[in-house]
VOSE-311661 format. One record per atom (N, C-alpha, C): residue number from 0; atom name; x, y, z. Coordinates in Angstrom, 2 decimals. Example, Ala and Ser with C-alpha at 12.3 -4.5 7.8 and 13.67 -1.06 7.14 Angstrom:
residues 2
@nr: 0 | atom: N | u: 13.19 | v: -5.69 | w: 7.80
@nr: 0 | atom: CA | u: 12.30 | v: -4.50 | w: 7.80
@nr: 0 | atom: C | u: 13.20 | v: -3.30 | w: 7.80
@nr: 1 | atom: N | u: 12.85 | v: -2.25 | w: 7.08
@nr: 1 | atom: CA | u: 13.67 | v: -1.06 | w: 7.14
@nr: 1 | atom: C | u: 12.90 | v: 0.03 | w: 7.87
end
This chain:
residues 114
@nr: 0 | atom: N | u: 23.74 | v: 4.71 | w: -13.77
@nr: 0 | atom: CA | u: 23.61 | v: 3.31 | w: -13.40
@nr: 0 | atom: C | u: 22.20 | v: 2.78 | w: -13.70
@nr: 1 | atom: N | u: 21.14 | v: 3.20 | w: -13.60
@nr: 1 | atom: CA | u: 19.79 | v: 3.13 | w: -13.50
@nr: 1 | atom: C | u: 19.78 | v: 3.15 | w: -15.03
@nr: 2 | atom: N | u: 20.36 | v: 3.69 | w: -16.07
@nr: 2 | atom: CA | u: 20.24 | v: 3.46 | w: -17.20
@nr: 2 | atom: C | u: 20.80 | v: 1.93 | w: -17.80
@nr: 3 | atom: N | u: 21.44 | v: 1.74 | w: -17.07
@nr: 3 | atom: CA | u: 22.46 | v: 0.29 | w: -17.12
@nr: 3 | atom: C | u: 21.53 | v: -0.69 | w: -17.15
@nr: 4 | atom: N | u: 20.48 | v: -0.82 | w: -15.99
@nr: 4 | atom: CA | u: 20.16 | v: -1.65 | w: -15.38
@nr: 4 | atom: C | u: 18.73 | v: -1.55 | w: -16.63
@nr: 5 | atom: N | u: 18.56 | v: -0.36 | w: -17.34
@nr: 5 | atom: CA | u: 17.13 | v: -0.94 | w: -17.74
@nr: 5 | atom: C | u: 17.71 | v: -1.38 | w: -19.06
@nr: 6 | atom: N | u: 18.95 | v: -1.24 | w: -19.77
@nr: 6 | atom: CA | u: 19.30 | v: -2.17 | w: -20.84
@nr: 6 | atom: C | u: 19.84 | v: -2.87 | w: -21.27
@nr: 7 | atom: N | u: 19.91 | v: -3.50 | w: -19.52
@nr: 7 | atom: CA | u: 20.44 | v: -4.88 | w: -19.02
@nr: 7 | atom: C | u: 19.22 | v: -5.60 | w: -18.87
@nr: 8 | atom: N | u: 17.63 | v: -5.16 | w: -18.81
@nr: 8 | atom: CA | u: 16.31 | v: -5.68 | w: -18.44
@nr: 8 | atom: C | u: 15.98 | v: -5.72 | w: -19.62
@nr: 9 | atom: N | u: 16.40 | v: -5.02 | w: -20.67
@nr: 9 | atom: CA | u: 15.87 | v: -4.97 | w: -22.07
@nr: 9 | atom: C | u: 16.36 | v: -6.22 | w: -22.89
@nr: 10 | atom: N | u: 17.76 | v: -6.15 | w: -22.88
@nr: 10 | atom: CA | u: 18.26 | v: -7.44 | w: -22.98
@nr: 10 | atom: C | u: 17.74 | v: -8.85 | w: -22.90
@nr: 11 | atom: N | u: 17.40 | v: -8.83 | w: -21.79
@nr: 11 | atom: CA | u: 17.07 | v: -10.07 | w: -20.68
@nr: 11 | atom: C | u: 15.58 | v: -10.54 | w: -21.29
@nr: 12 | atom: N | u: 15.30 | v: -9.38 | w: -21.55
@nr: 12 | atom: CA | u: 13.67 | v: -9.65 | w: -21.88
@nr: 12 | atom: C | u: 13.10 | v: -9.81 | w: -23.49
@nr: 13 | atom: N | u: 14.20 | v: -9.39 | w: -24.32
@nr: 13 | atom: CA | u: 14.44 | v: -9.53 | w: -25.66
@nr: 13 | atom: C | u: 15.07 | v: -11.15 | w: -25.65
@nr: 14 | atom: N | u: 16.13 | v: -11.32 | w: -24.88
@nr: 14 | atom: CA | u: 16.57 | v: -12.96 | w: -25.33
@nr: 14 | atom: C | u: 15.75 | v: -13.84 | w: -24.74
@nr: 15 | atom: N | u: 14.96 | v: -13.69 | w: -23.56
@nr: 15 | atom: CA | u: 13.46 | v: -14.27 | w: -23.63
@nr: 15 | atom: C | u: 12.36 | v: -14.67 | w: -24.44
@nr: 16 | atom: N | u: 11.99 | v: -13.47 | w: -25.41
@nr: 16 | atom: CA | u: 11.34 | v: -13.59 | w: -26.62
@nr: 16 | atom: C | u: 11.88 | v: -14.50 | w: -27.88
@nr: 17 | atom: N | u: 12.68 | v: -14.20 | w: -27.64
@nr: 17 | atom: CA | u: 13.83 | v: -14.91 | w: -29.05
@nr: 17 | atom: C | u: 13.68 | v: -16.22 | w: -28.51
@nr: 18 | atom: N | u: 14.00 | v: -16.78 | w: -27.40
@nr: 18 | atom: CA | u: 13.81 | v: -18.19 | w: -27.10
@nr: 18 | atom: C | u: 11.97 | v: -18.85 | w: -26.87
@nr: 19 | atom: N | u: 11.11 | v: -17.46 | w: -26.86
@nr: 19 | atom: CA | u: 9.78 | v: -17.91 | w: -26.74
@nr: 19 | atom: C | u: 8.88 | v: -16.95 | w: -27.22
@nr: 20 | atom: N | u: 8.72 | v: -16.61 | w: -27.95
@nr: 20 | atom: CA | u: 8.19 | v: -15.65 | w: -28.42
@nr: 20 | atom: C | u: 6.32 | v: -15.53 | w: -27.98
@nr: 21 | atom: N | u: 6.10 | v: -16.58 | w: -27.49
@nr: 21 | atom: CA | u: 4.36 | v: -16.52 | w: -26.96
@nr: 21 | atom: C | u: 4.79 | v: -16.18 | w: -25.54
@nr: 22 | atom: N | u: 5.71 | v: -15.81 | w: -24.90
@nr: 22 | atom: CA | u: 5.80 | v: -15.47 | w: -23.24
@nr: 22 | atom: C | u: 5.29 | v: -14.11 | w: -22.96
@nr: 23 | atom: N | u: 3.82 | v: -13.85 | w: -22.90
@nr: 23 | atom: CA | u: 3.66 | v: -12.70 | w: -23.02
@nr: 23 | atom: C | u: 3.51 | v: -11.50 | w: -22.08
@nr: 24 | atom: N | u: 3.67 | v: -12.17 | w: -20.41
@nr: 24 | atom: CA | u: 4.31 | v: -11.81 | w: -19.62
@nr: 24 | atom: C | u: 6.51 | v: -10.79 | w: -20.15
@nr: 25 | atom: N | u: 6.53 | v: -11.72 | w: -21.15
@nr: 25 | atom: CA | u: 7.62 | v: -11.38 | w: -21.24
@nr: 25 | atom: C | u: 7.96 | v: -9.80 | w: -22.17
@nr: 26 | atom: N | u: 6.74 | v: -9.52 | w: -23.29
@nr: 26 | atom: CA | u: 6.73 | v: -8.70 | w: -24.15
@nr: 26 | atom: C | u: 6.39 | v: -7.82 | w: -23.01
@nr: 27 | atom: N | u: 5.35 | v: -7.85 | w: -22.02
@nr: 27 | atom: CA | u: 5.01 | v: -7.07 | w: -21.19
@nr: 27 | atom: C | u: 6.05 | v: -6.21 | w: -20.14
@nr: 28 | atom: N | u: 6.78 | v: -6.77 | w: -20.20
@nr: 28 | atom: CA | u: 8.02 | v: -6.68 | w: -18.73
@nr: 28 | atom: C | u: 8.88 | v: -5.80 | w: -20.33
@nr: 29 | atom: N | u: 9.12 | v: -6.31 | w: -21.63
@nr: 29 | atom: CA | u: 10.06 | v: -5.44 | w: -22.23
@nr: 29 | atom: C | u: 9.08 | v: -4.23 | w: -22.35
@nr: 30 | atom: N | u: 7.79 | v: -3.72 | w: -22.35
@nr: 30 | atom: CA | u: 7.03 | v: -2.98 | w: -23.03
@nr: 30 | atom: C | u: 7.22 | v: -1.62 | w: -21.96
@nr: 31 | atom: N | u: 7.53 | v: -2.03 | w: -20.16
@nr: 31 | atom: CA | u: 7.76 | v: -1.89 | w: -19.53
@nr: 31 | atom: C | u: 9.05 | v: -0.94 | w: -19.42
@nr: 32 | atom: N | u: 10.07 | v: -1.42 | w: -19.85
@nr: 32 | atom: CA | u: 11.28 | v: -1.38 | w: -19.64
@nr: 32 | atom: C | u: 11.65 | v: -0.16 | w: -21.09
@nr: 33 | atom: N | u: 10.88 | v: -0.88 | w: -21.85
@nr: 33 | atom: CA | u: 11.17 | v: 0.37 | w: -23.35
@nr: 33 | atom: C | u: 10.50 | v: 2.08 | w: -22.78
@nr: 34 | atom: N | u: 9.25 | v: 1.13 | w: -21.84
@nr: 34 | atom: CA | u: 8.38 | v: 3.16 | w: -21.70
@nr: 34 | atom: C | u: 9.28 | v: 3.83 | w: -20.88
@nr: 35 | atom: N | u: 10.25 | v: 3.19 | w: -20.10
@nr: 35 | atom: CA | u: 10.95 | v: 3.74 | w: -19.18
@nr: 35 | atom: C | u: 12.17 | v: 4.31 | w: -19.08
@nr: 36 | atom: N | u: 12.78 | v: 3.77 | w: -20.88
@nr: 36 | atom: CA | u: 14.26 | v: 3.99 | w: -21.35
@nr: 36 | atom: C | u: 13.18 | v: 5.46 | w: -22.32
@nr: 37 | atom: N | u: 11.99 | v: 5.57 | w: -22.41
@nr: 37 | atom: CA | u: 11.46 | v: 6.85 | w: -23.09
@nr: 37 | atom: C | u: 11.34 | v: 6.57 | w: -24.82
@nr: 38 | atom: N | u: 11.06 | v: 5.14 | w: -25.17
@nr: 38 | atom: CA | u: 11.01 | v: 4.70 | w: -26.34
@nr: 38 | atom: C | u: 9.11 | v: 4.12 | w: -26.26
@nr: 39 | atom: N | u: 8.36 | v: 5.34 | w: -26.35
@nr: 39 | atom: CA | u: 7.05 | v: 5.06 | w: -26.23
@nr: 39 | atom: C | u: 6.37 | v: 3.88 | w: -27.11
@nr: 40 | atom: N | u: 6.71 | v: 4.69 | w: -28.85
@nr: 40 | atom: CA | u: 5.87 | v: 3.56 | w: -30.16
@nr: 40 | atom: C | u: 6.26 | v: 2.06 | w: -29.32
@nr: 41 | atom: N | u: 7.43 | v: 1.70 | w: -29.24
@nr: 41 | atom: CA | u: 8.23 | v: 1.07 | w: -29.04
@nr: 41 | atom: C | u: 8.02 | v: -0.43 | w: -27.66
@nr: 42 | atom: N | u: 7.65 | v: 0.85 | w: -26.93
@nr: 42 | atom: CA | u: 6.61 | v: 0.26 | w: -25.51
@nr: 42 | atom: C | u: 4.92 | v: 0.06 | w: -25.68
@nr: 43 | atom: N | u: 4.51 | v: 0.58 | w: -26.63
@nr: 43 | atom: CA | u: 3.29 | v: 0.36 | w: -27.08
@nr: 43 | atom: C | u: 3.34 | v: -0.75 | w: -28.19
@nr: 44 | atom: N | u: 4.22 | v: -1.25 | w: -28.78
@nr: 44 | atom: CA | u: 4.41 | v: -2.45 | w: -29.67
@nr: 44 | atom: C | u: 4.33 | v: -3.32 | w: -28.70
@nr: 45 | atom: N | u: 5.19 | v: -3.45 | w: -27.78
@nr: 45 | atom: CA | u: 5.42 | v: -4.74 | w: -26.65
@nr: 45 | atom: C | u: 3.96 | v: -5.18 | w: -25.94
@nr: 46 | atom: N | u: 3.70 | v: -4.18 | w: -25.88
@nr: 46 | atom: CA | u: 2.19 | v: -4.10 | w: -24.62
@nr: 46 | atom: C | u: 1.17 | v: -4.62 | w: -25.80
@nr: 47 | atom: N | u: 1.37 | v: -4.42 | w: -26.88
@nr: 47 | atom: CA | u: -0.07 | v: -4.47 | w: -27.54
@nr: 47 | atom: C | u: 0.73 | v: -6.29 | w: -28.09
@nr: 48 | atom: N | u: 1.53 | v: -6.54 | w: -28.46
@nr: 48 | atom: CA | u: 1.93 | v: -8.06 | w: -28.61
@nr: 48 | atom: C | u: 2.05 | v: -9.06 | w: -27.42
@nr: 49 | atom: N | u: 1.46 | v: -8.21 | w: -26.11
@nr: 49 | atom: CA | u: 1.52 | v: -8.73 | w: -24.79
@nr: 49 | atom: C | u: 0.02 | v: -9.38 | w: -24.66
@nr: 50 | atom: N | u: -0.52 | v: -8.48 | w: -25.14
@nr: 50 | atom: CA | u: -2.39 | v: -8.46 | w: -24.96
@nr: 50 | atom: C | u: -3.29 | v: -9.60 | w: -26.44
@nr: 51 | atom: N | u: -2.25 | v: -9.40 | w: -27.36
@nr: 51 | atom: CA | u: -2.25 | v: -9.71 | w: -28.19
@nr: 51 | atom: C | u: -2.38 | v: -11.76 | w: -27.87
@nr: 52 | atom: N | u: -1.19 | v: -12.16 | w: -27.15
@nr: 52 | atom: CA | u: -1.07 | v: -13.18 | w: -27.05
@nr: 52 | atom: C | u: -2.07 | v: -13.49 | w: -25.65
@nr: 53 | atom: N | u: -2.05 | v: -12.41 | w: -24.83
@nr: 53 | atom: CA | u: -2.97 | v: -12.75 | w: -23.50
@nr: 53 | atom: C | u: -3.86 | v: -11.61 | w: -23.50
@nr: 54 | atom: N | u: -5.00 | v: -11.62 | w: -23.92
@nr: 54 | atom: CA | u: -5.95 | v: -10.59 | w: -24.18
@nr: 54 | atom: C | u: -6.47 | v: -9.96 | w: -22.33
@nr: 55 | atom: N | u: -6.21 | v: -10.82 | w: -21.04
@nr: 55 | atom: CA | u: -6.51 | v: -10.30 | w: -19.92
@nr: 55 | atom: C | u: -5.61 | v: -10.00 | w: -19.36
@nr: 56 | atom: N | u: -4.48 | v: -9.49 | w: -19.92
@nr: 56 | atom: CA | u: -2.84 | v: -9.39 | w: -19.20
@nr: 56 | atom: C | u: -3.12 | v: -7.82 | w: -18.70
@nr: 57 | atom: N | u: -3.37 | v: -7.74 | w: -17.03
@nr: 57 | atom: CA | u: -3.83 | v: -6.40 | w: -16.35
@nr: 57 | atom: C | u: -2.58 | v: -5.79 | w: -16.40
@nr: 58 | atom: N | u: -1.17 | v: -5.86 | w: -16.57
@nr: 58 | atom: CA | u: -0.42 | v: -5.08 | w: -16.13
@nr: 58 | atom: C | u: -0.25 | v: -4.50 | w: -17.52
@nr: 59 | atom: N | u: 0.00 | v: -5.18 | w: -19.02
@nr: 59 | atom: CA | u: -0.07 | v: -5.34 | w: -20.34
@nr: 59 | atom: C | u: -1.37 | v: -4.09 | w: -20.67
@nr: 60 | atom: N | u: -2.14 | v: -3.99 | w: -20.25
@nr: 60 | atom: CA | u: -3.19 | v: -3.28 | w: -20.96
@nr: 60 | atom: C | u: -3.24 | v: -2.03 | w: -19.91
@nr: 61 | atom: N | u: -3.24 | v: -1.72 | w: -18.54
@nr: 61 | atom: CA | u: -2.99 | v: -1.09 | w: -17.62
@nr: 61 | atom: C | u: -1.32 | v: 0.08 | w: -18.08
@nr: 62 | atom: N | u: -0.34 | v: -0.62 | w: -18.45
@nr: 62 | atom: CA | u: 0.52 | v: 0.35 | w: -18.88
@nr: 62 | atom: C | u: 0.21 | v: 0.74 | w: -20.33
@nr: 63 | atom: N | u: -0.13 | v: 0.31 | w: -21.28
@nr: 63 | atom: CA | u: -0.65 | v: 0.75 | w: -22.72
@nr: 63 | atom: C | u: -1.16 | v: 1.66 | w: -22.46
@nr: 64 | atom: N | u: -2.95 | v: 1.79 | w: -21.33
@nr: 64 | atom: CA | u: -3.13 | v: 2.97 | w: -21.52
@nr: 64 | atom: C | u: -2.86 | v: 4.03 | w: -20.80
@nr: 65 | atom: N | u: -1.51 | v: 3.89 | w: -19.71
@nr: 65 | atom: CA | u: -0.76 | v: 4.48 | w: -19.64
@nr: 65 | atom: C | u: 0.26 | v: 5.76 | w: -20.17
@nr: 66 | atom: N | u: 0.50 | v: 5.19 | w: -21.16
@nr: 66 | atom: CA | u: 1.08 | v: 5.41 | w: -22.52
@nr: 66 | atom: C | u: 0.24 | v: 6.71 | w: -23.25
@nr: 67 | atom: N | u: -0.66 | v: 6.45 | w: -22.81
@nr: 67 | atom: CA | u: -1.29 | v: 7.20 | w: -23.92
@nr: 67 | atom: C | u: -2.24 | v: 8.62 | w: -22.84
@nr: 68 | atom: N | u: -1.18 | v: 9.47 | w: -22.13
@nr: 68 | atom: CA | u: -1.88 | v: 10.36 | w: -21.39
@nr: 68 | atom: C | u: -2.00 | v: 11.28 | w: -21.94
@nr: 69 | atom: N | u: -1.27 | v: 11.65 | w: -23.22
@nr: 69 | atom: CA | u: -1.69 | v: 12.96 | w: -24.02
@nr: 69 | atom: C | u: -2.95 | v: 13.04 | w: -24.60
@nr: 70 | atom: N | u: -3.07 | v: 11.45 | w: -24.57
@nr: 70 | atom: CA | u: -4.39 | v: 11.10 | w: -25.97
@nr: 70 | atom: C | u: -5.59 | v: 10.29 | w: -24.64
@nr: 71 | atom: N | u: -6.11 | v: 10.68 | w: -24.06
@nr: 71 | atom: CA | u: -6.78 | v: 10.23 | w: -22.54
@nr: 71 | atom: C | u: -7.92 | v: 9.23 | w: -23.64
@nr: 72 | atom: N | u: -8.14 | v: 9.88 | w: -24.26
@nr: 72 | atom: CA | u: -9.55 | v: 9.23 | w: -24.61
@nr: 72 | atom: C | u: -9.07 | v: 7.67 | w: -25.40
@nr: 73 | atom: N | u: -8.09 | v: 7.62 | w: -26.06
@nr: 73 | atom: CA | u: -7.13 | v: 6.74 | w: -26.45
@nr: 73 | atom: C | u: -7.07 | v: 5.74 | w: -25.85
@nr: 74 | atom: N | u: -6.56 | v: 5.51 | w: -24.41
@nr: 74 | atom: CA | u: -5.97 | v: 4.99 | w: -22.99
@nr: 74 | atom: C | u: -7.84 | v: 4.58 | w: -22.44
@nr: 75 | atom: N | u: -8.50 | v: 5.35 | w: -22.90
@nr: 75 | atom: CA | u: -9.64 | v: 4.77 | w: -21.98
@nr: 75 | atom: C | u: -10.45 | v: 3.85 | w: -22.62
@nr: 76 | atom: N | u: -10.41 | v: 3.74 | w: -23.88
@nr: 76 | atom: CA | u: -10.65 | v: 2.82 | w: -25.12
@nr: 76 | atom: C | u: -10.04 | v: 1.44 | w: -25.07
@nr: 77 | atom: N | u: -8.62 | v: 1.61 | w: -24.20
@nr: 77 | atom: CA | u: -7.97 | v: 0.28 | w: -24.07
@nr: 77 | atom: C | u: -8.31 | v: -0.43 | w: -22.98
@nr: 78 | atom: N | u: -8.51 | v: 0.52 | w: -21.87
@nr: 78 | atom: CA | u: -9.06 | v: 0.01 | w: -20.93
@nr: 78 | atom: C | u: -10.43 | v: -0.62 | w: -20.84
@nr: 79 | atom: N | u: -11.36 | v: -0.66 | w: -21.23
@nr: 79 | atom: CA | u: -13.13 | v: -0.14 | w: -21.52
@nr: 79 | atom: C | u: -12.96 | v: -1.61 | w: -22.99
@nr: 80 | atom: N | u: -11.32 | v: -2.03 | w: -23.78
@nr: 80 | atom: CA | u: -11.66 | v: -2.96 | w: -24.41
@nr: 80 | atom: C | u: -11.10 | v: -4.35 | w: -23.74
@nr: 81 | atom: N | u: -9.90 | v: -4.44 | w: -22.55
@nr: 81 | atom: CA | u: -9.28 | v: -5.12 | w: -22.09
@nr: 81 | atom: C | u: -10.27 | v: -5.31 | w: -20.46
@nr: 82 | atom: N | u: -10.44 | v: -4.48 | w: -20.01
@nr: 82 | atom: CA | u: -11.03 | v: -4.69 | w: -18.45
@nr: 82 | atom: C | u: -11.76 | v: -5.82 | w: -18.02
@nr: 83 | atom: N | u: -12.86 | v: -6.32 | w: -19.46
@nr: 83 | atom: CA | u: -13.81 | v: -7.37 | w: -18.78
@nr: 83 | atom: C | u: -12.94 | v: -8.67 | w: -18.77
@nr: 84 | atom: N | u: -11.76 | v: -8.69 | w: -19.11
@nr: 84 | atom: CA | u: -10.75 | v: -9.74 | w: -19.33
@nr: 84 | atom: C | u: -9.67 | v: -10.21 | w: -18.27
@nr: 85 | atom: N | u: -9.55 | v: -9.02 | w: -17.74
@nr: 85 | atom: CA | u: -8.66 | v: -8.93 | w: -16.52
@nr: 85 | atom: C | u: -9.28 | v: -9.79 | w: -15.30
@nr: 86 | atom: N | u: -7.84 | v: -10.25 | w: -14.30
@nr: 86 | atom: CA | u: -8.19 | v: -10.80 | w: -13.31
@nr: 86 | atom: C | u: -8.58 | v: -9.90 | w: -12.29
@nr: 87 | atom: N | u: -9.63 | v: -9.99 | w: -11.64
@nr: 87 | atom: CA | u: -10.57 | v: -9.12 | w: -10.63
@nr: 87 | atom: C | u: -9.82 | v: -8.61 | w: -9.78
@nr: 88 | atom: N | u: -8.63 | v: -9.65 | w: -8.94
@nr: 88 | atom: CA | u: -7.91 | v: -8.68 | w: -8.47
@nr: 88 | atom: C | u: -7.07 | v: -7.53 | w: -8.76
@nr: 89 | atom: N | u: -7.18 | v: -7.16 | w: -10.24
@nr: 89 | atom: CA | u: -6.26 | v: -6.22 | w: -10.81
@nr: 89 | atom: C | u: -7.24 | v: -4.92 | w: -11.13
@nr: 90 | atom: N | u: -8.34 | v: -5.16 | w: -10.97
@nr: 90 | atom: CA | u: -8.81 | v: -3.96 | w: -11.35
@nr: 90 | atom: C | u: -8.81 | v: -2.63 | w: -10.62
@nr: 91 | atom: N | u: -8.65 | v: -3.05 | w: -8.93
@nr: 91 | atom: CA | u: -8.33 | v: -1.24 | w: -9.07
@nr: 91 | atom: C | u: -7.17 | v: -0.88 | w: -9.54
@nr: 92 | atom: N | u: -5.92 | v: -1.04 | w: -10.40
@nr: 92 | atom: CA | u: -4.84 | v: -0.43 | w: -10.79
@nr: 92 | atom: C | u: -5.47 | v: -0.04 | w: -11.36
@nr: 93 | atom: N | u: -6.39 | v: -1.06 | w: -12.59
@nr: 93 | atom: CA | u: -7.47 | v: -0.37 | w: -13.60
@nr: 93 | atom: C | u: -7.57 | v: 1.01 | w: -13.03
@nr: 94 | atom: N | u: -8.66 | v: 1.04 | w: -12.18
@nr: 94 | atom: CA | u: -9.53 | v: 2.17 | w: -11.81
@nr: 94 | atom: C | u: -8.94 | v: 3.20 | w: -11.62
@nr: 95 | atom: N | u: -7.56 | v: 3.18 | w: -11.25
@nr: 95 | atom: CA | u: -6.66 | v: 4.35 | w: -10.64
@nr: 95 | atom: C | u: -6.17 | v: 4.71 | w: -12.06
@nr: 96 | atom: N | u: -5.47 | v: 4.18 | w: -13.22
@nr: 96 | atom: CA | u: -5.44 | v: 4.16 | w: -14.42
@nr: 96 | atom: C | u: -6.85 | v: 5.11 | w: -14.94
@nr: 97 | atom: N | u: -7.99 | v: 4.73 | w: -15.11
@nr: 97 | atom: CA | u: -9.12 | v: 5.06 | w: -15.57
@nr: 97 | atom: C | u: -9.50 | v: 6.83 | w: -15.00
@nr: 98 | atom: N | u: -8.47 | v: 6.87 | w: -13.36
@nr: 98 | atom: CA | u: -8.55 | v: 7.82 | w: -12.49
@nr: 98 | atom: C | u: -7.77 | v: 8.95 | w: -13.37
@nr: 99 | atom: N | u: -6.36 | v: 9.00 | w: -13.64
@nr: 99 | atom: CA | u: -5.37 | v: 9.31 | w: -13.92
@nr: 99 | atom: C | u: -5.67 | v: 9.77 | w: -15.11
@nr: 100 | atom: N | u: -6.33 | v: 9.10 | w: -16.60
@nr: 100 | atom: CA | u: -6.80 | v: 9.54 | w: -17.70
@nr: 100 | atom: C | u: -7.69 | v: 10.31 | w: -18.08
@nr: 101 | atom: N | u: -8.72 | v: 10.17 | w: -17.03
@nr: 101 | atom: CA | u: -9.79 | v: 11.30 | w: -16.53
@nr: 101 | atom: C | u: -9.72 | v: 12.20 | w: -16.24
@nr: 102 | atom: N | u: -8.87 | v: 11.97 | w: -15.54
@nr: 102 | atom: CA | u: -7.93 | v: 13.77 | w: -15.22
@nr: 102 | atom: C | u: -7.63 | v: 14.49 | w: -16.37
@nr: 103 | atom: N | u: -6.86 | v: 13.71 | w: -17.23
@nr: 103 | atom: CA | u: -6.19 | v: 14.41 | w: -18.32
@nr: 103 | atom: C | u: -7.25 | v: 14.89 | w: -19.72
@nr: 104 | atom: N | u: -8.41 | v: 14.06 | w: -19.26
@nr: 104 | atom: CA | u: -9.39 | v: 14.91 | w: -20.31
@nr: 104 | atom: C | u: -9.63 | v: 16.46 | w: -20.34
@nr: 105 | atom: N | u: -9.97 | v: 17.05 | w: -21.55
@nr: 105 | atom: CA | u: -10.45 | v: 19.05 | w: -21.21
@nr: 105 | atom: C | u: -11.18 | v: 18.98 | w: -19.79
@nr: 106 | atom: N | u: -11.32 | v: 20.17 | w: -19.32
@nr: 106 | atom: CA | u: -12.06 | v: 19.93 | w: -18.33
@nr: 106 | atom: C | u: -14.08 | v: 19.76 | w: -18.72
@nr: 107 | atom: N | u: -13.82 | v: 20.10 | w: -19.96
@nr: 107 | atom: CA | u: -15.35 | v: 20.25 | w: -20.29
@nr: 107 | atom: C | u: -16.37 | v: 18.40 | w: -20.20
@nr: 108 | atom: N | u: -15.41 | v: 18.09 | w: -20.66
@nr: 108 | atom: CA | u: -15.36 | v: 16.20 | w: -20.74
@nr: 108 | atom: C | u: -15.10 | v: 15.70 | w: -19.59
@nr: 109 | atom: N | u: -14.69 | v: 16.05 | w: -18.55
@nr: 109 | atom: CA | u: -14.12 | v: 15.56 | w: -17.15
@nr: 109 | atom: C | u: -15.18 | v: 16.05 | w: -16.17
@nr: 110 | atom: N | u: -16.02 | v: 16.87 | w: -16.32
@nr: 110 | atom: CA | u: -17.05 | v: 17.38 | w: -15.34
@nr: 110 | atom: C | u: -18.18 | v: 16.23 | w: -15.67
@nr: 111 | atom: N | u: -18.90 | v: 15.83 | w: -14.40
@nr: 111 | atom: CA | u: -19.91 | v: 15.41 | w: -14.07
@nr: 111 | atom: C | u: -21.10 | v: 15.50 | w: -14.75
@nr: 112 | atom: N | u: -21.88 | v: 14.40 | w: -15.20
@nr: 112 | atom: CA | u: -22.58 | v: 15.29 | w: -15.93
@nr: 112 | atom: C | u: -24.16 | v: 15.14 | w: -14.60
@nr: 113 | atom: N | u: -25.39 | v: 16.24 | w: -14.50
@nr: 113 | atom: CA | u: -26.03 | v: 15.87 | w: -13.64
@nr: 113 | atom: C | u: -27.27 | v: 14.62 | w: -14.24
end
């Protein structure tokens, strides 16, 4: 059922675009919905045509570098280029994001430096 429902959201959010294609809330919500049906490139197209049209879109740049936890250093590049853009109240997702990618660095890169 839960599969139903996200390509019933995919849908919804594709005939959105088609009727407006600058709704970039809207690429965002499909970019969303694609990382979650496990269609990554796919969800990283949406998110980056999300940011694209709204360069401070926190949820838009917040799941992109999401996306990219294999590649940490990747994800922190997006963040570090989108952050000063974002609305202030969104930044600790940022930070917890920024948290989460940090983790996933070697540990040699993730230690402190004194």
């Amino acid at each position: 059922e839960a599969a139903g429902d996200v390509r019933r959201a995919e849908r919804a959010f594709r005939r959105a675009i088609r009727k407006d294609p600058s709704l970039a809330v809207a690429w965002a919500n499909l970019g969303t919905v694609l990382h979650a049906a496990g269609n990554v490139n796919e969800a990283r197209a949406a998110y980056r045509r999300a940011l694209e049209l709204e360069p401070g879109n926190g949820p838009a740049a917040n799941n992109l570098a999401l996306t990219y936890r294999e590649q940490p250093t990747r994800g922190l590049a997006i963040l570090d280029q989108h952050q000063p853009l974002v609305d202030p109240a969104f930044l600790p997702a940022l930070t917890s994001t920024r948290e989460t990618l940090m983790q996933s660095l070697p540990s040699e890169t993730n230690t402190p430096q004194p």
